[in-house]
PyMOL CGO cylinders between C-alpha atoms (Angstrom):
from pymol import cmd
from pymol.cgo import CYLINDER

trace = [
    CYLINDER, 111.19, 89.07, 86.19, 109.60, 85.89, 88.19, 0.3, 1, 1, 1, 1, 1, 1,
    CYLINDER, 109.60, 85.89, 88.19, 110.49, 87.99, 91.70, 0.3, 1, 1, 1, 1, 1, 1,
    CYLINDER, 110.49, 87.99, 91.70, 108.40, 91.29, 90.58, 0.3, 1, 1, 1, 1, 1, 1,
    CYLINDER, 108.40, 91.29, 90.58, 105.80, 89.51, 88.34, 0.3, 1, 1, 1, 1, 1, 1,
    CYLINDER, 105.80, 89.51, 88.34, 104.94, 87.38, 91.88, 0.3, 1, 1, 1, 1, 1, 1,
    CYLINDER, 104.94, 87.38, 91.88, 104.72, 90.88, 93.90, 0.3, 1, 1, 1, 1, 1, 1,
    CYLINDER, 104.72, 90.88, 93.90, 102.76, 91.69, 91.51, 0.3, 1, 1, 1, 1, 1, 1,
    CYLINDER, 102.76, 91.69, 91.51, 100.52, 89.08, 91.10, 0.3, 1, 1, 1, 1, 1, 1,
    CYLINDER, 100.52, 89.08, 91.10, 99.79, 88.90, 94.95, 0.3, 1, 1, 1, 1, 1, 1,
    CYLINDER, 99.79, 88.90, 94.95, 98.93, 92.25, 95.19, 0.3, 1, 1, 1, 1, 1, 1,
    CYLINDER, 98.93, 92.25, 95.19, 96.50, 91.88, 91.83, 0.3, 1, 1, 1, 1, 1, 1,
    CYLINDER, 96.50, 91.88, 91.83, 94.93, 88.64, 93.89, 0.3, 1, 1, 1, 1, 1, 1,
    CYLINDER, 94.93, 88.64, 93.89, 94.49, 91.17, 96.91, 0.3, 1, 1, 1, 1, 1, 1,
    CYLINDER, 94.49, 91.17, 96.91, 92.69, 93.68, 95.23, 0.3, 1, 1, 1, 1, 1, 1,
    CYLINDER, 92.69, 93.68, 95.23, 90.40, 91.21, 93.05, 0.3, 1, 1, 1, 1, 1, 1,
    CYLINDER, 90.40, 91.21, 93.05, 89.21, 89.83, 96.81, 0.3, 1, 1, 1, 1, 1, 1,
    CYLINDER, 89.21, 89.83, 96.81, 89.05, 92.95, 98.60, 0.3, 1, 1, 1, 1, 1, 1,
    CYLINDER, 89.05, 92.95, 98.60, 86.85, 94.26, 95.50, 0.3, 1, 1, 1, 1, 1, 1,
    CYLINDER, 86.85, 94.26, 95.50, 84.68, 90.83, 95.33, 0.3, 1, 1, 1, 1, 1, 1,
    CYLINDER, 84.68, 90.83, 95.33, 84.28, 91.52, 99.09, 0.3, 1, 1, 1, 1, 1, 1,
    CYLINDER, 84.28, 91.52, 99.09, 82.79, 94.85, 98.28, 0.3, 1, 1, 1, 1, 1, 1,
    CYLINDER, 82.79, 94.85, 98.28, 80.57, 93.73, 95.57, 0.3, 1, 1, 1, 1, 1, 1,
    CYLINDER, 80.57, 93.73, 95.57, 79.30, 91.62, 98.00, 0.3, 1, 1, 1, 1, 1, 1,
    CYLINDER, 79.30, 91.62, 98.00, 78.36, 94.10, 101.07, 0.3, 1, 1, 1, 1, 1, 1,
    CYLINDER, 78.36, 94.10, 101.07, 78.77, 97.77, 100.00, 0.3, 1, 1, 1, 1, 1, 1,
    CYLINDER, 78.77, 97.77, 100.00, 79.79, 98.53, 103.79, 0.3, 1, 1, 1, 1, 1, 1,
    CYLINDER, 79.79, 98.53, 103.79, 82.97, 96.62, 103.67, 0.3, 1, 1, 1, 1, 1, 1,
    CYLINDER, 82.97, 96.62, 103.67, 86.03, 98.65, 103.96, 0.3, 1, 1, 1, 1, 1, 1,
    CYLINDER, 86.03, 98.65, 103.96, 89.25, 97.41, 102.58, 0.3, 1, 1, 1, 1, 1, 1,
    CYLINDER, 89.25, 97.41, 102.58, 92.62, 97.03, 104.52, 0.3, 1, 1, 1, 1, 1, 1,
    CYLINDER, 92.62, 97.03, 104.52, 94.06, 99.68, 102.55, 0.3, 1, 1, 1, 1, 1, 1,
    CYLINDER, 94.06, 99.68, 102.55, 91.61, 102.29, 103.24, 0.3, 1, 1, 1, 1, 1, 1,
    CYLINDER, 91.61, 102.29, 103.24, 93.01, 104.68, 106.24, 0.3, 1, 1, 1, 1, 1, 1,
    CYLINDER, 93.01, 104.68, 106.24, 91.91, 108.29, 105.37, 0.3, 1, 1, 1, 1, 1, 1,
    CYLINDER, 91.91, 108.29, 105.37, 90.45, 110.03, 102.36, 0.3, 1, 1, 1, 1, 1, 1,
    CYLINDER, 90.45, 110.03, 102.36, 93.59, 110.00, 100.52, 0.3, 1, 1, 1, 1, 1, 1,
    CYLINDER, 93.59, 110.00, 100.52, 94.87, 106.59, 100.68, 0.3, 1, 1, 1, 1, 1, 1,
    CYLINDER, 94.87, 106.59, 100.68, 90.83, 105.05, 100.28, 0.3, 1, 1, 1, 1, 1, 1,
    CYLINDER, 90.83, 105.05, 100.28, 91.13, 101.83, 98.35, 0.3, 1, 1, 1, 1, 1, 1,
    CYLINDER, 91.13, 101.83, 98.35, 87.34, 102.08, 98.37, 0.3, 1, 1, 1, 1, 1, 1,
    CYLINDER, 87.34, 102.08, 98.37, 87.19, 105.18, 96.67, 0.3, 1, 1, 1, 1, 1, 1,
    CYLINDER, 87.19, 105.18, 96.67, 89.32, 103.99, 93.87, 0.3, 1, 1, 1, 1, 1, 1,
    CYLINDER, 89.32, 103.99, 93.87, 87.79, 100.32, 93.71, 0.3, 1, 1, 1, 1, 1, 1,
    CYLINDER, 87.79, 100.32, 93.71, 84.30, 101.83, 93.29, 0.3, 1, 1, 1, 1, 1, 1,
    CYLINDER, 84.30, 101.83, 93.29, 85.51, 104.55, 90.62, 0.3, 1, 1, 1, 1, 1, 1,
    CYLINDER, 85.51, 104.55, 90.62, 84.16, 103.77, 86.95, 0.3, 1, 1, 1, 1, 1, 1,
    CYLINDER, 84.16, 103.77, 86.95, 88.01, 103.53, 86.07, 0.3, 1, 1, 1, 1, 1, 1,
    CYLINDER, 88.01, 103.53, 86.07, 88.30, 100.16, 88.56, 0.3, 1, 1, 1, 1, 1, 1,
    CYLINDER, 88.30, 100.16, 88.56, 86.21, 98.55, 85.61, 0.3, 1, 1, 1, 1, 1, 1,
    CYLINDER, 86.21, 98.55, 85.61, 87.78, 99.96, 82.26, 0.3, 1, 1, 1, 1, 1, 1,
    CYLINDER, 87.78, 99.96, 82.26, 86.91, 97.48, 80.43, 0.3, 1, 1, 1, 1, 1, 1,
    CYLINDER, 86.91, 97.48, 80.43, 83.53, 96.22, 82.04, 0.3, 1, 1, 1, 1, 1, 1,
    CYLINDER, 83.53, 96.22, 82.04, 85.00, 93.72, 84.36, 0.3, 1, 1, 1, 1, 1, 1,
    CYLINDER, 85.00, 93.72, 84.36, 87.71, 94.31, 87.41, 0.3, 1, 1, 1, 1, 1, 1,
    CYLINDER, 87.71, 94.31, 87.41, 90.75, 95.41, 86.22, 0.3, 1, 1, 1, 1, 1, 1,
    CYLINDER, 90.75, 95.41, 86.22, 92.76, 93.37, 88.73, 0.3, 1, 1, 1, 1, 1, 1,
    CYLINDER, 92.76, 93.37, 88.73, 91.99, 90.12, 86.23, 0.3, 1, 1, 1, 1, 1, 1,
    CYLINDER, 91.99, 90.12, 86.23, 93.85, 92.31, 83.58, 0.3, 1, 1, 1, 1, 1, 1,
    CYLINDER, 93.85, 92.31, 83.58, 96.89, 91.52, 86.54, 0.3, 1, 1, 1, 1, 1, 1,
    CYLINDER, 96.89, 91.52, 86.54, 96.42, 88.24, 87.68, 0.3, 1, 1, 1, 1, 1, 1,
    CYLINDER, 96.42, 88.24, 87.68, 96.41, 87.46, 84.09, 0.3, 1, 1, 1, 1, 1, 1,
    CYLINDER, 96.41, 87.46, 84.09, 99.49, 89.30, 83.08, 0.3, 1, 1, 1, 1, 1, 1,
    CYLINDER, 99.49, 89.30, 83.08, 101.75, 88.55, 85.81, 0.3, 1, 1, 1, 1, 1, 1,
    CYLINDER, 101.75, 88.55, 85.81, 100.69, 85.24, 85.73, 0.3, 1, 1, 1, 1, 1, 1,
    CYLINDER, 100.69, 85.24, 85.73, 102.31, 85.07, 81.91, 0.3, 1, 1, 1, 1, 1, 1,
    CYLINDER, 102.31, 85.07, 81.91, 105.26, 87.46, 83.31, 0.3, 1, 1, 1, 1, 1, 1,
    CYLINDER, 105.26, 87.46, 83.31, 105.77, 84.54, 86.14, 0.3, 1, 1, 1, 1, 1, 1,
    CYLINDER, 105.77, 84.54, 86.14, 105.90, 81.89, 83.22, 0.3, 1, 1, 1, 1, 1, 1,
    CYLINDER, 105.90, 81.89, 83.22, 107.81, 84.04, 81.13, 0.3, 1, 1, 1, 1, 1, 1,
    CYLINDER, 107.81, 84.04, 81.13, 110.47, 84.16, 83.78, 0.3, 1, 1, 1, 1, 1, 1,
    CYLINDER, 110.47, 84.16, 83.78, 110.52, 80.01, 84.88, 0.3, 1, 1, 1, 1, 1, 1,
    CYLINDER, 110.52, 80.01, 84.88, 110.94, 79.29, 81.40, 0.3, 1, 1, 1, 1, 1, 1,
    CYLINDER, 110.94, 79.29, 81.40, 114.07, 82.51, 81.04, 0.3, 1, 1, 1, 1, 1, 1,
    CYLINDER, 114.07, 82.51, 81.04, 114.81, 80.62, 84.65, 0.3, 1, 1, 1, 1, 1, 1,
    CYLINDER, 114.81, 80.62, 84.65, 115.58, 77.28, 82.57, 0.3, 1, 1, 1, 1, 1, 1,
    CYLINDER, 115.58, 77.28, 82.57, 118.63, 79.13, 79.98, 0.3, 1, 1, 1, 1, 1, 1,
    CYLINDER, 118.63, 79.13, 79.98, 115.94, 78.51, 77.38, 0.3, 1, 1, 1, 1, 1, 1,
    CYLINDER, 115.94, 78.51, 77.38, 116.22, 81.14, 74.82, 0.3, 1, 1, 1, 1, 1, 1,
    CYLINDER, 116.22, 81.14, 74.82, 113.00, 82.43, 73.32, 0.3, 1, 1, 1, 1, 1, 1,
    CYLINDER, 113.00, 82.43, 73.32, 112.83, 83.95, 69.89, 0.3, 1, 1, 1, 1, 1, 1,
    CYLINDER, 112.83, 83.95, 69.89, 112.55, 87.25, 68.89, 0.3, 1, 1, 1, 1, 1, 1,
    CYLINDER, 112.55, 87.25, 68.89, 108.90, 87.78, 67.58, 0.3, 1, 1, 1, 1, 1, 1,
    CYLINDER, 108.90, 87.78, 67.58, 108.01, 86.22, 71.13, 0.3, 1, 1, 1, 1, 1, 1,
    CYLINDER, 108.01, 86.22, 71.13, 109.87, 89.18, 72.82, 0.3, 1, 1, 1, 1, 1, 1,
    CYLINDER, 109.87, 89.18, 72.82, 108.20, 91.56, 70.44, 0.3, 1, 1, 1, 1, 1, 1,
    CYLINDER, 108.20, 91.56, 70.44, 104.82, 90.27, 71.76, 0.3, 1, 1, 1, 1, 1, 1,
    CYLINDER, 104.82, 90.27, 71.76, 105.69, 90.05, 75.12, 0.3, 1, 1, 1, 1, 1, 1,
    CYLINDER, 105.69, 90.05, 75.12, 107.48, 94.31, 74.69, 0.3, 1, 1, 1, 1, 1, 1,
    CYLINDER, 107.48, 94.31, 74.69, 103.94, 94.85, 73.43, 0.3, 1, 1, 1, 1, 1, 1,
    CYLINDER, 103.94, 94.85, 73.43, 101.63, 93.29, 76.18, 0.3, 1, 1, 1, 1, 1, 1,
    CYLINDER, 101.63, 93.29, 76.18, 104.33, 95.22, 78.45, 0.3, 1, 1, 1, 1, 1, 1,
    CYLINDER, 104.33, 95.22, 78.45, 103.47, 98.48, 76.64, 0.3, 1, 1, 1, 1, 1, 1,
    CYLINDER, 103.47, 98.48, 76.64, 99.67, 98.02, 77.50, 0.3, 1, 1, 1, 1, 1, 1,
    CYLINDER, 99.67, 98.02, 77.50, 100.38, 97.30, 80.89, 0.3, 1, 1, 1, 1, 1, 1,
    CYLINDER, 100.38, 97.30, 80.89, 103.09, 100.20, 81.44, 0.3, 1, 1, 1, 1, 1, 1,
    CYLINDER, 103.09, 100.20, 81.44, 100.09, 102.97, 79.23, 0.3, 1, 1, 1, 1, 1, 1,
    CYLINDER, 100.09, 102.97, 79.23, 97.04, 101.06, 81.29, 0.3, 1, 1, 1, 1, 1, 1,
    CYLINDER, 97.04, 101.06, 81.29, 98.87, 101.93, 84.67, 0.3, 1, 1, 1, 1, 1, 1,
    CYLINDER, 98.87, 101.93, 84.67, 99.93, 105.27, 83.95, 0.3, 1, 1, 1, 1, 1, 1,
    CYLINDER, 99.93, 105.27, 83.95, 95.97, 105.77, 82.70, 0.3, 1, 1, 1, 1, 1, 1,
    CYLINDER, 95.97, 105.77, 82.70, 94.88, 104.54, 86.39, 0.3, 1, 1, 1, 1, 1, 1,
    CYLINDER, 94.88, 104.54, 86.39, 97.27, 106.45, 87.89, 0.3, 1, 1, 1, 1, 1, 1,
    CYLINDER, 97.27, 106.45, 87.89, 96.16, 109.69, 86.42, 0.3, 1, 1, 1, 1, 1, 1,
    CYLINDER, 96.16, 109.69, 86.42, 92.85, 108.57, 87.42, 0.3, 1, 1, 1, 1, 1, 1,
    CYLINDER, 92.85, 108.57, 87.42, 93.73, 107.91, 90.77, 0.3, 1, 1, 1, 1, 1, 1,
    CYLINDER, 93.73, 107.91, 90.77, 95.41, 111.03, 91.52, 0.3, 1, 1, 1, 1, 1, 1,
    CYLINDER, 95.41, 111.03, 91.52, 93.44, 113.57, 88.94, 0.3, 1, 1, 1, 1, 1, 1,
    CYLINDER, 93.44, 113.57, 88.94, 90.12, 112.42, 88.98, 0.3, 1, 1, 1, 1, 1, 1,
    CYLINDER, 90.12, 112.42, 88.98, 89.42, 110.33, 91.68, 0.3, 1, 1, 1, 1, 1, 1,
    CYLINDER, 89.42, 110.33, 91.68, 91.82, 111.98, 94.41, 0.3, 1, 1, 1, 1, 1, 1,
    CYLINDER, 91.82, 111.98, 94.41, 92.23, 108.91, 96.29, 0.3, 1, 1, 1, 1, 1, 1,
    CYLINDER, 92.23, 108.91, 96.29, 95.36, 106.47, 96.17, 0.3, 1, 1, 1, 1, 1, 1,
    CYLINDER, 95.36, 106.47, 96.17, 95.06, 102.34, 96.42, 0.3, 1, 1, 1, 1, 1, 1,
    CYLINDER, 95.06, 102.34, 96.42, 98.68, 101.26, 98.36, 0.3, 1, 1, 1, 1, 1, 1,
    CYLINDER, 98.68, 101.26, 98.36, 97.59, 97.83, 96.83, 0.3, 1, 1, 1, 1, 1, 1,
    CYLINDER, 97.59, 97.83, 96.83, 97.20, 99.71, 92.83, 0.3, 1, 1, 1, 1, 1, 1,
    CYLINDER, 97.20, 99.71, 92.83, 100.03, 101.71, 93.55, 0.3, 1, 1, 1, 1, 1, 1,
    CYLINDER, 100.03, 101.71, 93.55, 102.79, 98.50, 94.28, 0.3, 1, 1, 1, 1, 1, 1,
    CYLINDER, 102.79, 98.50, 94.28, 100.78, 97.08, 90.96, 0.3, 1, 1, 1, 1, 1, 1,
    CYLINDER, 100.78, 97.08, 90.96, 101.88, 100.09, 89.33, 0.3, 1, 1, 1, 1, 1, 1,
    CYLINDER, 101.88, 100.09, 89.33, 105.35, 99.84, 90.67, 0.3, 1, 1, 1, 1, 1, 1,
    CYLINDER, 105.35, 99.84, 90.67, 106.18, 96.61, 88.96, 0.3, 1, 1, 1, 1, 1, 1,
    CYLINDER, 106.18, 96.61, 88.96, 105.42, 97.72, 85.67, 0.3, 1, 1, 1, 1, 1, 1,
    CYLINDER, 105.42, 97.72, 85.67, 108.01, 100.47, 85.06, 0.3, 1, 1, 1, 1, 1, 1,
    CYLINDER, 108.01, 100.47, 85.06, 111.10, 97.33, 85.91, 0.3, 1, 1, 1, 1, 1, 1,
    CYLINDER, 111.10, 97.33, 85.91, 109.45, 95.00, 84.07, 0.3, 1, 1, 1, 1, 1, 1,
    CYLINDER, 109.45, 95.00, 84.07, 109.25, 97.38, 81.15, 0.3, 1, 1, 1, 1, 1, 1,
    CYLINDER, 109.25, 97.38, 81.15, 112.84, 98.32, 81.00, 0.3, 1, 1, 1, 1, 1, 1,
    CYLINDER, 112.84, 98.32, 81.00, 113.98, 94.33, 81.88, 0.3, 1, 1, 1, 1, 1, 1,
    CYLINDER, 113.98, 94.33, 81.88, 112.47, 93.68, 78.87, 0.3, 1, 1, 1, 1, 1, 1,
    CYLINDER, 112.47, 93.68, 78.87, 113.90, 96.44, 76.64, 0.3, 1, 1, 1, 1, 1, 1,
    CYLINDER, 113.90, 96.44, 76.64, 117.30, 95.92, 77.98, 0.3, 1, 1, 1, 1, 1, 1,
    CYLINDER, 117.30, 95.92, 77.98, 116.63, 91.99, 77.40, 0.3, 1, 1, 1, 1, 1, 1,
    CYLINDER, 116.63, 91.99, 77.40, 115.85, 92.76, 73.79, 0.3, 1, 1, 1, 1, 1, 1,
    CYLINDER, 115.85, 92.76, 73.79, 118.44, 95.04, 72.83, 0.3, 1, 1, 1, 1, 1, 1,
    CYLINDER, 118.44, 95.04, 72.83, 121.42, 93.04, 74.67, 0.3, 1, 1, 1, 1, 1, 1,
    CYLINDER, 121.42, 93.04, 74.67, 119.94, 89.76, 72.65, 0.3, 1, 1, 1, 1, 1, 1,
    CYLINDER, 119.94, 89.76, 72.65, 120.35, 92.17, 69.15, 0.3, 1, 1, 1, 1, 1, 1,
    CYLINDER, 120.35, 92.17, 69.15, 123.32, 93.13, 69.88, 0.3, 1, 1, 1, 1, 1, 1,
    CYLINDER, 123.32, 93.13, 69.88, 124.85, 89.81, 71.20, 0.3, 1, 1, 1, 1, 1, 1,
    CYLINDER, 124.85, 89.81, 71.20, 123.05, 88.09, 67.73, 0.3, 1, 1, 1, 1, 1, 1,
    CYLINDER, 123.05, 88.09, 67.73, 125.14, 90.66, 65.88, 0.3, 1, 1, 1, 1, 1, 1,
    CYLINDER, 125.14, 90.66, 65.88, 127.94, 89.56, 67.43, 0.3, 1, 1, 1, 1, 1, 1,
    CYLINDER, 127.94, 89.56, 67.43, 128.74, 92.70, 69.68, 0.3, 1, 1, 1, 1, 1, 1,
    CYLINDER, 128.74, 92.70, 69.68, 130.39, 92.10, 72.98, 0.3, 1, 1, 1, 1, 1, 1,
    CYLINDER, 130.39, 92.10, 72.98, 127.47, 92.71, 75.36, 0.3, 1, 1, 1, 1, 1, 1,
    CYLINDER, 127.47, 92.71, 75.36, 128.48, 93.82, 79.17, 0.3, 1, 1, 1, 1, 1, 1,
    CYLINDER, 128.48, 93.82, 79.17, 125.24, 92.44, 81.67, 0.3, 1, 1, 1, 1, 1, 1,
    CYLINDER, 125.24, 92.44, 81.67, 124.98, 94.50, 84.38, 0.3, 1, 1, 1, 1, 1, 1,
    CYLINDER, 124.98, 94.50, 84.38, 121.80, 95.02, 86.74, 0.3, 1, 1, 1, 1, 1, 1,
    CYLINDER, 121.80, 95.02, 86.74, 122.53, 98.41, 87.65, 0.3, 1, 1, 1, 1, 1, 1,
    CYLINDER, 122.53, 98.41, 87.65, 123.31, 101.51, 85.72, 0.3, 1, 1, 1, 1, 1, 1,
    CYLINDER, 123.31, 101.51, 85.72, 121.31, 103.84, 83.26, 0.3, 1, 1, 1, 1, 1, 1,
    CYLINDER, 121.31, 103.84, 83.26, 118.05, 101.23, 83.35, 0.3, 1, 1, 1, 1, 1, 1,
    CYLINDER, 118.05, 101.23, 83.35, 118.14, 101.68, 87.40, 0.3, 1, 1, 1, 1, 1, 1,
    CYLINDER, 118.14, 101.68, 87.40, 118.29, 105.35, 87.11, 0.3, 1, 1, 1, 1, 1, 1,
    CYLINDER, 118.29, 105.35, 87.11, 114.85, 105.45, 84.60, 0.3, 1, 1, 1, 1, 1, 1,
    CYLINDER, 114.85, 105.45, 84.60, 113.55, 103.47, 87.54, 0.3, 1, 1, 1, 1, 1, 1,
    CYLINDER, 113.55, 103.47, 87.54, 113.92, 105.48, 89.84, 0.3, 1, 1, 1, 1, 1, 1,
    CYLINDER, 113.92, 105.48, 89.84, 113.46, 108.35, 88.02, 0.3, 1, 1, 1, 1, 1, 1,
    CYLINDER, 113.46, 108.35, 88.02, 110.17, 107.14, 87.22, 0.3, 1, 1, 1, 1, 1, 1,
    CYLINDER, 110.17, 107.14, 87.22, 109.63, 106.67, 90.59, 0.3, 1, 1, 1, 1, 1, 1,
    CYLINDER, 109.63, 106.67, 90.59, 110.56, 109.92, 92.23, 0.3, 1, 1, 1, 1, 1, 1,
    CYLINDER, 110.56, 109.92, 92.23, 108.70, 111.43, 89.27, 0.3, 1, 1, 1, 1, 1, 1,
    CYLINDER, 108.70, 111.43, 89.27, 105.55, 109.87, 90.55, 0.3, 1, 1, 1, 1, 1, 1,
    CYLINDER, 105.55, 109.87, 90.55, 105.81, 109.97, 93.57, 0.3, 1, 1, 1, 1, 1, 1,
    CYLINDER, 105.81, 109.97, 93.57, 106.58, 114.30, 93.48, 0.3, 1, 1, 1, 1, 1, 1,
    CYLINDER, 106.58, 114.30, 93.48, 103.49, 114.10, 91.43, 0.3, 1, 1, 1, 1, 1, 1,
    CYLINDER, 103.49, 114.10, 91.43, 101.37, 112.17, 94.21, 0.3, 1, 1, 1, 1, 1, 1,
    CYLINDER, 101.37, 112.17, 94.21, 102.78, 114.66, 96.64, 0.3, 1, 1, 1, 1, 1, 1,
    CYLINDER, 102.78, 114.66, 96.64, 101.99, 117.71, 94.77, 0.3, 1, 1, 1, 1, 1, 1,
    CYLINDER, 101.99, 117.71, 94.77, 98.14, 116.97, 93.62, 0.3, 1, 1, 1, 1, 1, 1,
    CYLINDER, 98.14, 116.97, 93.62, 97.54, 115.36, 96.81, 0.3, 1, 1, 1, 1, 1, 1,
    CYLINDER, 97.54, 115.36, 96.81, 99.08, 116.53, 100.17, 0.3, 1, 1, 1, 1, 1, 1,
    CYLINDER, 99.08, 116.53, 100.17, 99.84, 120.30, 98.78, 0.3, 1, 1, 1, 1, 1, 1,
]
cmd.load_cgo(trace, "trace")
């Protein structure tokens, strides 16, 4: 959780400056800008890059900056109670809805892709499923069920089915 929320919290940072940068001289052209498909410009000056009147990337620094803390304090065996998990399954929700909204954007309406939005969209779908998994192992282990911890298995495979899924998607709208 503290690994992806910090990918994903560097890559939030990068965007907010590359899209301060542009507020600041409308000719700048982002790093991750190469062609008209992958045009971080395109996407940082779409109506969606400000859903809720203000950069979205703040919506990530601020997240994964609670995802990081989240994961020091998981990172000290303290154990955090349930209506906490419930609220932090819920701000997950938003973020995993939010980023499937600016991906439709991205690849429906705007037609461009943002490598930067895109591996800020990839850490949502883990972080989603860590924290299902999380909450279900900590019902049944309160129950007093014999719970098996494993990293890999059926959450893995939602991964990356979510991934190839999104990616085919990408592919199809976009380079077909």
């Amino acid at each position: 959780m503290l690994i992806l929320a910090t990918i994903g919290e560097f890559f939030s940072f990068l965007i907010t400056v590359d899209k301060i940068a542009l507020l600041v001289d409308p000719t700048f052209v982002p790093a991750c800008t190469f062609n008209e498909v992958v045009s971080c410009s395109d996407v940082m000056q779409s109506p969606q890059a400000n859903a809720f009147g203000f950069p979205n990337p703040l919506i990530g620094i601020l997240g994964y900056g609670v995802v990081m803390t989240i994961g020091v304090v998981l990172m000290t065996g303290a154990k955090l109670p349930r209506w906490f998990w419930w609220c932090t399954l819920a701000g997950m929700t938003f973020g995993i809805v939010f980023v499937h909204w600016l991906a439709y954007s991205a690849i429906f309406v705007i037609g461009a892709l943002c490598p930067y939005c895109m591996a800020v969209w990839a850490i949502m779908m883990p972080l989603l499923i860590m924290t299902m998994v999380h909450m279900m192992r900590e019902i049944r282990r309160d129950r007093g069920d014999v719970v098996a911890h494993s990293a890999f298995g059926m959450p893995l495979l939602v991964v990356i089915a979510w991934y190839l899924g999104v990616a085919a998607v990408i592919w199809i709208q976009l380079f077909m």
